[in-house]
C-alpha positions as CSV (number, residue, x, y, z in Angstrom):
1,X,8.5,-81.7,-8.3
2,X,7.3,-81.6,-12.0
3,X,10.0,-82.6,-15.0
4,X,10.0,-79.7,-17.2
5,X,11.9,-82.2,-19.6
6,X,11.8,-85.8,-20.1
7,X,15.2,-87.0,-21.7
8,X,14.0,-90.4,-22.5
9,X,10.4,-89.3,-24.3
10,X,12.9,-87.1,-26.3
11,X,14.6,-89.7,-27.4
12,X,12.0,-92.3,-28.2
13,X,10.6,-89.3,-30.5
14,X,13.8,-88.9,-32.1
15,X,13.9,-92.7,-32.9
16,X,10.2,-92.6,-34.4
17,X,11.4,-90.3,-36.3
18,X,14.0,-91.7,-37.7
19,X,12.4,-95.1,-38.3
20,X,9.2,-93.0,-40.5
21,X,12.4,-92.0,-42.4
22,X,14.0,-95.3,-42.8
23,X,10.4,-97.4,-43.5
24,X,11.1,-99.0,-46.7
25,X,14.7,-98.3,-47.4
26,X,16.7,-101.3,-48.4
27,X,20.1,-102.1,-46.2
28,X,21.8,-100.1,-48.6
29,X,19.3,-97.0,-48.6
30,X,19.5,-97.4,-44.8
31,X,23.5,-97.2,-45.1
32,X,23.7,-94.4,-47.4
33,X,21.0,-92.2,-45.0
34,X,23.4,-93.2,-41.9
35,X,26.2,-92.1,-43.7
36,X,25.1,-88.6,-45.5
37,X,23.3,-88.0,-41.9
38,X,26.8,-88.7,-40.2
39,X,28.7,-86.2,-42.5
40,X,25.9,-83.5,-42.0
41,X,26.3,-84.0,-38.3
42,X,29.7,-83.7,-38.5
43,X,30.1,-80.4,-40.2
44,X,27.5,-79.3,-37.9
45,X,29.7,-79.8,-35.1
46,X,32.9,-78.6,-36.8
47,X,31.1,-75.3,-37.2
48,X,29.9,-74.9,-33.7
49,X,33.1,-75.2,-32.5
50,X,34.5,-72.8,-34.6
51,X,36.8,-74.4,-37.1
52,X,36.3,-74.8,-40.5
53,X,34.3,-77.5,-42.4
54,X,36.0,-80.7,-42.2
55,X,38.0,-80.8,-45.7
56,X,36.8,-83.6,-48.2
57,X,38.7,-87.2,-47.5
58,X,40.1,-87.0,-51.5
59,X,42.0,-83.2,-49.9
60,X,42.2,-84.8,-46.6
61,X,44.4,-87.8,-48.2
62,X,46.5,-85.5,-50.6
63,X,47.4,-83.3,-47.7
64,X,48.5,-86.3,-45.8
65,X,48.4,-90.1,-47.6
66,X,48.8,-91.5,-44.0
67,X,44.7,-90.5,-44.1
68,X,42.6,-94.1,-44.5
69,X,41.1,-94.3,-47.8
């Protein structure tokens, strides 16, 4: 039986992709692309299931100052 899809060349692709992206950046390039990448992701996901975009952390603690800083 022939794969139609191959989960693991997927990913391998996904990871060269990401390290063409990452070539060059200092630690703290590399942190700041993980993190902006994180909250895009995130708000992705929020939309998909229907709720609304998560609400920035500064809103997030005034609505409710047991939210980490």
């Amino acid at each position: 039986m022939k794969k139609t899809f191959d989960c693991v060349a997927m990913k391998q692709r996904g990871a060269q992709a990401i390290y063409r992206q990452i070539a060059g950046m200092t630690p703290t390039q590399q942190l700041e692309y993980w993190q902006k990448h994180t909250r895009a992701l995130k708000r992705r996901q929020q939309v998909q299931r229907g709720a609304t975009v998560l609400p920035s952390r500064k809103r997030a603690r005034a609505a409710n100052p047991r939210v980490a800083a």
